[in-house]
Phi, psi and omega in degrees: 000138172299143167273161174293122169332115190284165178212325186127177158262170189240171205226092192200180164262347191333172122246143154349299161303308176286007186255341187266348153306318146343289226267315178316298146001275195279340182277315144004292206292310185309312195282336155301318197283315184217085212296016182234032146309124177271151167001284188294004193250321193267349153282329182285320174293278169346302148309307195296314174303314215280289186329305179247039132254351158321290171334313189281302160273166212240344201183154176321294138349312177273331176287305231268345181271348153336134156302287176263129153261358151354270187306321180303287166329314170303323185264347158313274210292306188292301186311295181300297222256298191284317173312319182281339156287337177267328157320314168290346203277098170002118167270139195288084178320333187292000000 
């Protein structure tokens, strides 16, 4: 199996508790909506969350004074949701 892909270090206020709470949070939301999500999907989806806003926002504070979650969502799904689907997506042997 590949090891995980480095990203880097992050430049943030974050604690240890609000990045794993993110990620509890978003592995929840997946298991409400479909409680037979496999593993590996809600993990990849999750990290894939928890990174970038890590990336994005400097502190909690700064997430939670959104106006909207709008943008977060939007940019959650492009970054998150279509990379990882093309990544799982079945390759066309033809």
């Amino acid at each position: 199996q590949q090891a995980p892909e480095e990203r880097g270090t992050y430049s943030n206020d974050f604690t240890t508790l609000e990045i794993r709470s993110f990620w509890a949070v978003c592995q929840q939301s997946f298991l409400q909506k479909n409680p037979y999500t496999p593993p590996k999907f809600i993990i990849e989806y999750c990290d894939c969350y928890s990174d970038h806003v890590r990336r994005t926002y400097k502190s909690m504070k700064e997430l939670n004074s959104l106006k909207s979650y709008e943008e977060l969502t939007k940019s959650l799904i492009i970054e998150c949701n279509l990379k990882i689907q093309q990544e799982l997506a079945p390759i066309d042997p033809a």
